[in-house]
C-alpha positions in Angstrom: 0.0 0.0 0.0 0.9 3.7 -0.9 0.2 6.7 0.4 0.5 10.0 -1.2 0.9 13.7 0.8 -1.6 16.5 -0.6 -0.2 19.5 -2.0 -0.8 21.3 1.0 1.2 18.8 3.2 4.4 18.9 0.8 4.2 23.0 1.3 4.2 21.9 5.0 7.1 20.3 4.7 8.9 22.4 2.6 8.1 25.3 4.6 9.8 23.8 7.8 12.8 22.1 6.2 13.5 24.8 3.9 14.3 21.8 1.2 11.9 20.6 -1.9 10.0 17.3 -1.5 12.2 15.7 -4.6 15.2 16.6 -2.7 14.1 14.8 0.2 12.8 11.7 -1.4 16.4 11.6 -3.2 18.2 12.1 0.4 19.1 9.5 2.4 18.5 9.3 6.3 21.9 10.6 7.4 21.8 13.7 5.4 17.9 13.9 5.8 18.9 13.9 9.7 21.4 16.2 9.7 19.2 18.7 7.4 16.8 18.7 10.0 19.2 18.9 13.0 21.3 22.0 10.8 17.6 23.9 10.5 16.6 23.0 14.5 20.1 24.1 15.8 20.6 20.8 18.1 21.2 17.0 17.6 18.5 14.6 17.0 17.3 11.9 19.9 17.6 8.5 18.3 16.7 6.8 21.4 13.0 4.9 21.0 12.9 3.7 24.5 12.2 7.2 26.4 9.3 7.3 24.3 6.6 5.9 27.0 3.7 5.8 24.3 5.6 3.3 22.1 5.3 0.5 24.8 2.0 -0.2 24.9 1.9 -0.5 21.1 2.9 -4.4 20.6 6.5 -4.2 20.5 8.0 -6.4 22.7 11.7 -5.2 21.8 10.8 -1.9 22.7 9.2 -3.0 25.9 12.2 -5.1 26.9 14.1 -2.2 26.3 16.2 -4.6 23.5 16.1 -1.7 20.7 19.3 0.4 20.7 20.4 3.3 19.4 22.8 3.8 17.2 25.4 5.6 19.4 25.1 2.6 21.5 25.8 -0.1 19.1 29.1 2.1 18.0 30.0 2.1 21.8 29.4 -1.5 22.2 31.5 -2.2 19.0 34.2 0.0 19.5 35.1 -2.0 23.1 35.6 -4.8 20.8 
């Protein structure tokens, strides 16, 4: 299944990121995430696991706390 954003949402987007809608389907997620971090002036929060909504949602790796974040699998693998 598809879905498509109206007009009015891709002006939405635009407006806030500052970047056209092709750009940001041709971006991948590390420059997608720093764009956004550059135009909000601090670093993104990868972490799901503060998130106290997500854990009565089904997801039993979240609610195990077994999800990490990237900084933490680069910490983990860097002792090795």
């Amino acid at each position: 299944m598809m879905f498509y954003l109206n007009q009015k949402s891709k002006e939405i987007i635009e407006d806030s990121l500052g970047v056209k809608i092709d750009q940001i389907s041709k971006m991948d997620v590390e420059k997608l995430d720093q764009c956004i971090e550059r135009k909000i002036g601090k670093r993104l929060k990868s972490s799901l696991i503060d998130d106290y909504r997500l854990i009565g949602r089904g997801s039993v790796y979240i609610f195990l706390a077994r999800i990490f974040g990237i900084e933490t699998v680069d910490s983990i693998l860097s002792k090795i």
